[in-house]
N, C-alpha and C positions, 0 to 999 in steps of 0.2 A: 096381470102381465102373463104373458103365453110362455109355455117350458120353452119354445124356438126364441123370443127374444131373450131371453135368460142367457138360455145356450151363448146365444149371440155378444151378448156382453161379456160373459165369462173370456169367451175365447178373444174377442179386441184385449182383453184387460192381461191374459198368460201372452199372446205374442208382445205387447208393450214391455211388459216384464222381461220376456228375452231378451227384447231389442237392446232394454238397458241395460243387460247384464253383456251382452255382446259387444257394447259398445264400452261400457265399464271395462271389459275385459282386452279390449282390444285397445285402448288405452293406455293399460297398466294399474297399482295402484299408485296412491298416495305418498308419497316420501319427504323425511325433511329434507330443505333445502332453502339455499340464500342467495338471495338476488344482491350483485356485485354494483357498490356504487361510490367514488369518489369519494375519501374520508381524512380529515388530518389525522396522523397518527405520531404518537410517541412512542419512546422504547424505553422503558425504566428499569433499574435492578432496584429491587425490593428487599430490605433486609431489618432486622431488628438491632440495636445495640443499646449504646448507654451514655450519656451526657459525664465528658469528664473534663478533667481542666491538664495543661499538659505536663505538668507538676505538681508537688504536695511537699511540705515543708513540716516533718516532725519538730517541735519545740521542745528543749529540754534544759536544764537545771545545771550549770558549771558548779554547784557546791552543794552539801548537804546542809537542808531545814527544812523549817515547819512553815505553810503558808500561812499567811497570816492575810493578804486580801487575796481575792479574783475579780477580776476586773473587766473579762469580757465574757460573752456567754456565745452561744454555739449560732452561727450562722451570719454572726456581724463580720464585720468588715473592717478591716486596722489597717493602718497604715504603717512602714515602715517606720520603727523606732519608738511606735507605741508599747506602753506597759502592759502588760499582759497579766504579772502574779507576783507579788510581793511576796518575798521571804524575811521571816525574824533576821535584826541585823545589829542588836544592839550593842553586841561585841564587840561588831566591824564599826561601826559609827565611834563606839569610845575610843578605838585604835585608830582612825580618822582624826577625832577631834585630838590624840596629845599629839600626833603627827605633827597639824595643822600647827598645833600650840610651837613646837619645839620647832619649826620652820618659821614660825612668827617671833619666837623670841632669839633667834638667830639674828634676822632682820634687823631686829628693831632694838634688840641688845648688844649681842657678842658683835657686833660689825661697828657696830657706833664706838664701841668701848675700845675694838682694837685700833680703829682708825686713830682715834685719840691718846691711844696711849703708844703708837706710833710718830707721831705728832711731837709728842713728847720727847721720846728718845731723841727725835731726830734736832731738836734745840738742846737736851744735855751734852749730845757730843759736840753737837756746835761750838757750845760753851767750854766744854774738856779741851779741846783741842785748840779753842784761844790760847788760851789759860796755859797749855803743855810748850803751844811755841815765846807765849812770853816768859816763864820758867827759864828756856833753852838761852833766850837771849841774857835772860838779866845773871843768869849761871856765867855764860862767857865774858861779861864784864866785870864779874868778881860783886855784885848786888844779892846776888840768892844764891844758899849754901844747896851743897849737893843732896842732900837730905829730900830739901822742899823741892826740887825739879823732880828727883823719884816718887816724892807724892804728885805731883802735877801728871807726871807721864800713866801711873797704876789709875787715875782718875781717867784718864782717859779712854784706857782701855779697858775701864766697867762699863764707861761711857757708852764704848763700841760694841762690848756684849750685850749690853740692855737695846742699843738698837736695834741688832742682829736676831734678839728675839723676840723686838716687836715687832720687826718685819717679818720674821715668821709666820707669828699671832695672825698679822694683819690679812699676809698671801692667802693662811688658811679660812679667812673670815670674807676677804674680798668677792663679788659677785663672779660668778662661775666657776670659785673655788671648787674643789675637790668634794668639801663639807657642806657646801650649798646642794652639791649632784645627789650626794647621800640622802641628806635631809627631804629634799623635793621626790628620789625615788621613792622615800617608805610613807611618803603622804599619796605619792599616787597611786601605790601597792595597795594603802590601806583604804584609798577612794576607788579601786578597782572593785575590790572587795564588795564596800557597799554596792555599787554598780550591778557586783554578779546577784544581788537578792533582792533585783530587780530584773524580773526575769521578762524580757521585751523582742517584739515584732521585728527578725530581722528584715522580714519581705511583706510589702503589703500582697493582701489578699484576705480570703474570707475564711471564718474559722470554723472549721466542719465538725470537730469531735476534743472533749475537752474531757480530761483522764482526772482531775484533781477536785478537791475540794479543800476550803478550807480548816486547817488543821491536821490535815496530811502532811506526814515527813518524805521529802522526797530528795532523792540521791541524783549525782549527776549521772547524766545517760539515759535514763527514764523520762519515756514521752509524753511531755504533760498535757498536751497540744497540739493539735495537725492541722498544719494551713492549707487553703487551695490558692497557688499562687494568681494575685491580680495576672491578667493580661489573655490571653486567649482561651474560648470555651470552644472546646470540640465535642461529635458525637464517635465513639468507636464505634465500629457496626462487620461483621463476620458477612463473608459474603460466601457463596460458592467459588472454587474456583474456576470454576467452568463457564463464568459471565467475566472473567479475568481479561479475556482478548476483545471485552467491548469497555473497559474503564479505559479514564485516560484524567492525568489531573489539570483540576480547572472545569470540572463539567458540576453544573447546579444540581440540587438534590433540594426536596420538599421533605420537612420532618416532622411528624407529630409526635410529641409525647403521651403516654397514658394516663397521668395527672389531667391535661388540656385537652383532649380529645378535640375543641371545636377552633384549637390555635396551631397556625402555620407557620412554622421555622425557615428562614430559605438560610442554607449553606452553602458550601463549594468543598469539593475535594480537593485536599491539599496531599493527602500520603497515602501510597499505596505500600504495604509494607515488601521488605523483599523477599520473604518467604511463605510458603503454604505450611499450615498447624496441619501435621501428617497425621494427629489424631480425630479433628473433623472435618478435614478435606476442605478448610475454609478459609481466606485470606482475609486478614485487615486491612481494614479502610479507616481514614480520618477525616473528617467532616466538620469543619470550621464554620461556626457561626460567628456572620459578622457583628451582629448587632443583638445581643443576648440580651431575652427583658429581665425585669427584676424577677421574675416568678418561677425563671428555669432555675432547678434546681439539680446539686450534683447528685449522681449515678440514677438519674431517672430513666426508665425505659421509652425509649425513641423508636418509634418506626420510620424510617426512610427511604423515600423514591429517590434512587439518583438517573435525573436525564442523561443516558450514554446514546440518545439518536431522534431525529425528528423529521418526521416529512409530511409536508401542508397537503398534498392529494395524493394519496395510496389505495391502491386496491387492498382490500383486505381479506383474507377469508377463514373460515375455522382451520385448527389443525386437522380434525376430526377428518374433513373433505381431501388431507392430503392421502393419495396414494404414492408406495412406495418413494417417499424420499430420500434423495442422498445429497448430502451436500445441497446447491443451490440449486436443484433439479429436482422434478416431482409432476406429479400427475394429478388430475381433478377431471371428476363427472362433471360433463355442463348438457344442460336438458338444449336439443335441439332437434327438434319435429316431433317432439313428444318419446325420443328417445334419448338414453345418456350415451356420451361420448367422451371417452377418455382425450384431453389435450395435454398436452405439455407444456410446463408450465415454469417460470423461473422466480425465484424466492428471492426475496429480502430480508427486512427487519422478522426474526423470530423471536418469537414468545413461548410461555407455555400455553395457551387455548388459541392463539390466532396468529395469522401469518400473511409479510405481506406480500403478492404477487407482482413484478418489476415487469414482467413480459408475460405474454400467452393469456391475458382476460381484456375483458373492453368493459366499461360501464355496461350494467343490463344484463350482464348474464347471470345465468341461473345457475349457482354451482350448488350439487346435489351431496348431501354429505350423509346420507344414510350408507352404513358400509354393507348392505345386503345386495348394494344393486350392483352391478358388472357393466362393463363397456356393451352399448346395444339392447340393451332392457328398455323395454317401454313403458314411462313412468309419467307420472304427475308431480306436480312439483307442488307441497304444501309449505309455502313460505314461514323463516321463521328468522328471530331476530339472534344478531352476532351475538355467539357466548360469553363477552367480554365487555369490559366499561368503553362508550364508542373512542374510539381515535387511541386507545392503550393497547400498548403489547407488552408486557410485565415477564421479567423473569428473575427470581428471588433465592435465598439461601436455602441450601440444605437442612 
């Protein structure tokens, strides 16, 4: 080949090179950028808490002893008025049974014995008192000396003391006597007694932490036992306050726990509390699961999405691409004729990486969110995909 075609080539091969450096250049370069299109999005707050029940029910001991059974173990489930811990009670049981005895032999003795000897009395005066007025008569006809009428009359009114005090007897032995109330009190004092050394479930629910074994001496006021009461499971969960003007109660929330990682909770919010914790700037929330399975367990750590927004086609775009915003106003590079151009633009649902545009985009456009370019730069647009899971806009606790 001749040094002139050589030449020749060389120089076709440096002007091509210009060209495309010229044309490259006149272009711009390459910048990220995302092309706007039609998306359902959600709006979630994100936060961590913990699976609790909305009470707890410490168990404790009305007398001092020794255990002598336990009867449930940590994590079962009782119902109200089940037995929980037996206490030594042999005491109370011996003071029960002469109770029992001396209220039995009330009954079935001293009441039978007064009624009868009641009974009694009430036919010797009967009889005294014939007896004193036919004395009286056979006196006045000159038949019985004065003697034998004052024995008739002194009989009668032994007659009338002996009844007088077996109708005493009898008042104090009759059914809801006086001596009945007594007797039936200290049988139910002394069946209280055994009662209290039986130490039992005032609330059903499940039993989370159990203090005692047996043969421990335990005193009353000491917790031997912590219920979590039956009836509704909640998750607490601390949120920022500053997602505070997007809760509202009654809105769903998605919860996993750390235990389950591959199983989904659905809740609802039922409380927001009234105050901010001024030491982490975070407000509680309460998260009522309807339908809790056997496997959730208390104080597990729960992560929870609560839905506070939703809209089936939103534009969406990075935060990244906003220029100065404020409030529901803001700016965005959109490539058009191969240069950016600042538009304004109006906001919706925010998140923290993405945000949604309500006015000022259309499907198709290209918004440029490298922050080197400026209004009027001549760029390229090297497509790239939203920084965020599609159709989410997430914003989470402190």
């Amino acid at each position: 080949m001749s040094r002139r075609l050589l030449w020749s080539v060389f120089t076709v091969f440096v002007l091509a090179l210009l060209a495309w450096w010229g044309v490259q250049r006149w272009q711009g370069p390459k910048v990220g950028a995302y092309r706007v299109l039609p998306r359902a999005l959600v709006q979630e707050v994100v936060a961590t808490g913990h699976v609790i029940t909305p009470s707890r029910v410490n168990v404790a001991s009305e007398i001092t002893g020794t255990v002598v059974q336990r009867l449930v173990r940590r994590g079962q489930r009782v119902v109200r008025g089940q037995v929980l811990l037996r206490l030594r009670s042999d005491q109370a049981r011996a003071q029960l049974a002469q109770a029992r005895a001396a209220l039995r032999e009330f009954t079935q003795q001293t009441r039978p014995q007064a009624l009868a000897a009641l009974r009694s009395a009430d036919s010797a005066l009967t009889l005294a008192r014939a007896q004193a007025r036919r004395a009286r008569a056979q006196v006045s006809s000159g038949a019985l000396s004065q003697q034998a009428l004052e024995q008739a009359e002194q009989a009668e009114q032994a007659a009338t003391q002996q009844q007088r005090a077996a109708l005493a007897a009898w008042d104090a032995a009759a059914p809801g006597s006086s001596v009945q109330r007594q007797l039936q009190a200290a049988e139910a004092a002394a069946d209280a007694v055994v009662h209290r050394a039986e130490v039992r479930a005032e609330v059903a629910g499940q039993v989370l932490t159990r203090n005692v074994e047996v043969g421990d001496t335990v005193v009353p006021g000491q917790v031997l036992l912590t219920l979590a009461r039956a009836g509704d499971t909640e998750v607490s969960v601390p949120v920022d306050e500053q997602n505070l003007h997007e809760l509202a109660l009654g809105q769903t929330a998605r919860c996993i726990t750390d235990g389950y990682p591959d199983r989904v909770l659905g809740a609802r919010l039922i409380f927001i509390a009234p105050a901010v914790d001024t030491t982490s700037g975070t407000i509680e929330l309460r998260l009522r699961v309807d339908d809790p399975p056997a496997w959730l367990r208390q104080d597990m750590t729960t992560s929870c999405d609560v839905l506070t927004a939703a809209v089936k086609r939103a534009f969406v775009v990075p935060d990244d691409a906003l220029r100065d915003p404020q409030g529901a106003r803001a700016g965005v590079l959109v490539l058009r004729g191969g240069k950016a151009k600042l538009r304004a633009v109006t906001l919706g649902l925010r998140g923290l990486v993405a945000t949604q545009v309500v006015q000022g985009l259309g499907s198709g456009d290209v918004v440029i969110t490298a922050r080197s370019v400026r209004d009027g730069d001549r760029v390229r647009a090297q497509l790239q995909a939203l920084p965020v899971a599609p159709g989410v806009a997430s914003s989470g606790a402190r």
